[in-house]
N, C-alpha and C positions, 0 to 999 in steps of 0.2 A: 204093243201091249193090249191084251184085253181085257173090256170091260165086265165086271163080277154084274151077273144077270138081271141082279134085283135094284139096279141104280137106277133114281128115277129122272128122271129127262125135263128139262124145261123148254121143250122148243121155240118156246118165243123167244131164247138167249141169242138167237143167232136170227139177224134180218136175211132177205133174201131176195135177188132182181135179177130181170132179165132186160140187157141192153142191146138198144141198135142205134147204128151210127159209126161214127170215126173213132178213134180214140187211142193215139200209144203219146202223144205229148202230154204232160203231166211237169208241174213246178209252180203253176201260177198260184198258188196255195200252200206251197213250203214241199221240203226237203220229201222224197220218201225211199224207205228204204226197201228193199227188195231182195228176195230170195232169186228168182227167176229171170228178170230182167237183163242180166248181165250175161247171160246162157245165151238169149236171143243176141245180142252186141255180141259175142266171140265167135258165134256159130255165121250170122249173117253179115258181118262186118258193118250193119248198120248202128251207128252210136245213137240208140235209146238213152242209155247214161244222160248223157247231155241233154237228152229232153226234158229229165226225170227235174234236173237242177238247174234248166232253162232260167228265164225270169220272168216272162209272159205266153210261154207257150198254152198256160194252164187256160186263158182266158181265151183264144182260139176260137173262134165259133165253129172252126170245121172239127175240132174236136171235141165237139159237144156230144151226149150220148142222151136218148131217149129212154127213159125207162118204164118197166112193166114189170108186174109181179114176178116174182121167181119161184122156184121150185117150193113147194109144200113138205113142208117138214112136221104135219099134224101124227103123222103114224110114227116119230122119235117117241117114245115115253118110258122106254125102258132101255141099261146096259146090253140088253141082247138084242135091241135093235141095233144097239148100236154096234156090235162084233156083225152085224150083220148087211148095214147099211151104212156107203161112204158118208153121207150128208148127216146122218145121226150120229156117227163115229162123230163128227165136227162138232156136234151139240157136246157131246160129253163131255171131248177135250177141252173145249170153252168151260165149262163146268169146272172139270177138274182143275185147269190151270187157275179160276178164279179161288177156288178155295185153297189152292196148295198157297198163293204170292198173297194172298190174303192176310196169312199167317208170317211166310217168310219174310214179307217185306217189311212190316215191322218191327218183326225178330229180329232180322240182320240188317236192314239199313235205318230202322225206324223212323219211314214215312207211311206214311195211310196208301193202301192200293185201292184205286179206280179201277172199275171196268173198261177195259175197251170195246170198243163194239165190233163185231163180227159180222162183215157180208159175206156170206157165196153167191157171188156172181153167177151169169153165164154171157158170153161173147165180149159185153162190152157194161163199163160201170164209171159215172159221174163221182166224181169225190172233190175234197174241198182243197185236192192239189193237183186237182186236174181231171179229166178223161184218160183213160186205160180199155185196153182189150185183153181178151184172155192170155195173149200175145206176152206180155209180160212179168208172169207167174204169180205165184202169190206176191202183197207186198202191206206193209202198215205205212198208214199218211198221220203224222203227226199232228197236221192241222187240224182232221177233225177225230182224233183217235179209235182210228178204225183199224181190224187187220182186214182185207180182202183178198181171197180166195178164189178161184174157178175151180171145181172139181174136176175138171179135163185135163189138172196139170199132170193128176196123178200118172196120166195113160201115157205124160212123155217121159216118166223116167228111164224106163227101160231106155231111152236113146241116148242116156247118157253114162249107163253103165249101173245102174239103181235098182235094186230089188225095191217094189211096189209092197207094200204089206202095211198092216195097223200101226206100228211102232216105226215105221218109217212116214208113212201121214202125217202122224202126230207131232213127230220131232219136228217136220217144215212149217204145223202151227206154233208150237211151242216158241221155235226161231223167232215168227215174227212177234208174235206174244214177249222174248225178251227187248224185244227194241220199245214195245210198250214200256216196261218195267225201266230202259233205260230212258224214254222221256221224264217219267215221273221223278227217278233219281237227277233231273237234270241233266244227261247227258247231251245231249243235244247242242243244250245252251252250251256245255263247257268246250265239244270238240268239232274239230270239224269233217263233218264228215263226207264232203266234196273233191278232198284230195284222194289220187290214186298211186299206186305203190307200196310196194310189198311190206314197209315200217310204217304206211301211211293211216291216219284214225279213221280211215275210211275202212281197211280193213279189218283195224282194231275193235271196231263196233260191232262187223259182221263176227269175228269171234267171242268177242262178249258175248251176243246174243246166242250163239251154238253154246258158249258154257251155261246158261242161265237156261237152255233148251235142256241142258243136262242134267240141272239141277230139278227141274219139273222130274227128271226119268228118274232119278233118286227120290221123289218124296212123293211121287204121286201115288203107288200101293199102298201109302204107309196114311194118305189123306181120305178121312171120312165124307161121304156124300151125308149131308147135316139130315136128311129126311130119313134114309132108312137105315144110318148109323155105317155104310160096309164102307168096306174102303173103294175108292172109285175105278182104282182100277188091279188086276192081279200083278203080279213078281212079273214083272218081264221072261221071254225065255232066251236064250243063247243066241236062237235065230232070228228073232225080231231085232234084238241089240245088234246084230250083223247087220241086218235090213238097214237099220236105221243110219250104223256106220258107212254102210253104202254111199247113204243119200250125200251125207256127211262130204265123204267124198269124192264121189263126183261131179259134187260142183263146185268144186275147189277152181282157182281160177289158171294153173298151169293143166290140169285136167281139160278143162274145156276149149284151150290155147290147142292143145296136143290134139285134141275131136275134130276141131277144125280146120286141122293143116297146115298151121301155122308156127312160129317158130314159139317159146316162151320166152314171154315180155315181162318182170318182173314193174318195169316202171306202169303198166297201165293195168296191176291187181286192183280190185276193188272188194274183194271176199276173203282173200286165202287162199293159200296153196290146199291142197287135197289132204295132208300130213298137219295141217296146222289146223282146219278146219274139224279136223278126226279128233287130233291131240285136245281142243279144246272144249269139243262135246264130251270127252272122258273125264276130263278136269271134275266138269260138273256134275255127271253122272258117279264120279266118284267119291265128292267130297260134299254134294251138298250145300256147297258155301258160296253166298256172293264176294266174301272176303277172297276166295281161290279163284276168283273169276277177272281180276286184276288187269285188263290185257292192256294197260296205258302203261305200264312201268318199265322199264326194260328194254331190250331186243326180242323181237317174238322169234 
């Protein structure tokens, strides 16, 4: 999707570092959920997973990370930086997701929305569940509610079958943007999200959060930036919505079983089939609802 030109930018919405050091064990500070991480475990056959939900990994001194300034986000201050620039496109969507769950979340589930905090990284980044490297793609830590990001992730989609574009960016913030939205509802507390398997609430959450990704794509042209009154971002077009279903899909986790060479393991999904993860970003992009976004009830 892009952004209508005259939307004004708050660059300071979004912090930004640069790390050096070790860093893919992550848990000594709670659960976190991740878009990417599971891509590196099917492709390398190294189980990251298990580090992520460790129980003292996070504490590690060899995975401790040093940190420095990161990238300069002063030239964000308008929507056409941001059609123009990856790390300003991030400022926006931060933006826009804040205002659109602002309103919906105590519309539809009536609780007050938090901010989450927004890193971009680069290489490597300290968090309060641990040490990570860009190594394990975007991801949000509930402990200290953040989502973090590397913009380098964008350049690996293509290796997994992924058209790269704006409304494809934005859908793997938005993703992790809904696991915010499901802290705040409690979800967390209620499921567990350490079990793997294809009925498992591990997967059920990563689907929640693609439907509530969807729900941002239904409300965000329709959501006004409060300064200069426009809406924050235009209609989507047919091809962005394709891009996005891309991403959708192939990180579905018998997609990335099948990249790898291996056979499909339904017992060891932790996101979604490619068809489930598709089917339930449309949920949301077409209905708008966290009521339609249900993914505990049932057979998925």
């Amino acid at each position: 999707m892009s952004f209508n030109d005259n939307v004004n930018l708050d660059s300071s919405r979004v912090n930004t570092s640069r790390g050096r050091g070790r860093g893919v064990a992550l848990g000594g500070g709670g659960l976190v959920v991740v878009i990417g991480l599971f891509i590196v475990s099917q492709v390398t056959g190294i189980d990251f997973l298990s580090m992520f939900t460790g129980g003292t990994a996070g504490s590690n001194s060899a995975t401790q990370v040093q940190e420095s300034q990161g990238k300069d986000l002063s030239h964000c201050k308008t929507g056409a930086d941001a059609n123009k620039y990856d790390e300003c496109r991030m400022v926006a969507t931060a933006q826009s997701l804040d205002a659109m769950w602002s309103s919906a979340l105590s519309e539809q589930a009536n609780v007050q929305y938090k901010k989450p905090d927004f890193n971009i990284f680069e290489d490597a980044v300290q968090t309060k569940c641990g040490a990570a490297t860009s190594q394990v793609g975007p991801f949000y830590c509930p402990a200290d509610n953040t989502v973090y990001l590397d913009l380098s992730f964008f350049n690996e989609l293509s290796k997994f079958g992924a058209q790269d574009g704006p409304l494809a960016q934005e859908y793997i913030v938005a993703h992790e943007w809904g696991h915010h939205i499901q802290n705040l509802t409690g979800q967390f507390q209620t499921h567990n999200s350490q079990q793997s398997g294809a009925q498992s609430e591990s997967v059920r959450m990563e689907l929640q959060a693609d439907c509530y990704a969807g729900i941002w794509v239904n409300r965000a042209a329709k959501t006004p930036d409060p300064k200069s009154g426009q809406p924050f971002l235009k209609t989507p077009t047919d091809e962005q919505i394709r891009n996005a279903l891309s991403v959708a899909s192939s990180i579905g986790d018998d997609h990335i079983q099948e990249q790898s060479g291996g056979k499909i393991n339904q017992d060891s999904w932790t996101h979604g089939s490619s068809a489930q993860r598709t089917q339930w970003f449309k949920t949301g992009m077409q209905t708008g609802s966290m009521a339609h976004c249900d993914t505990f009830e049932g057979s998925l």
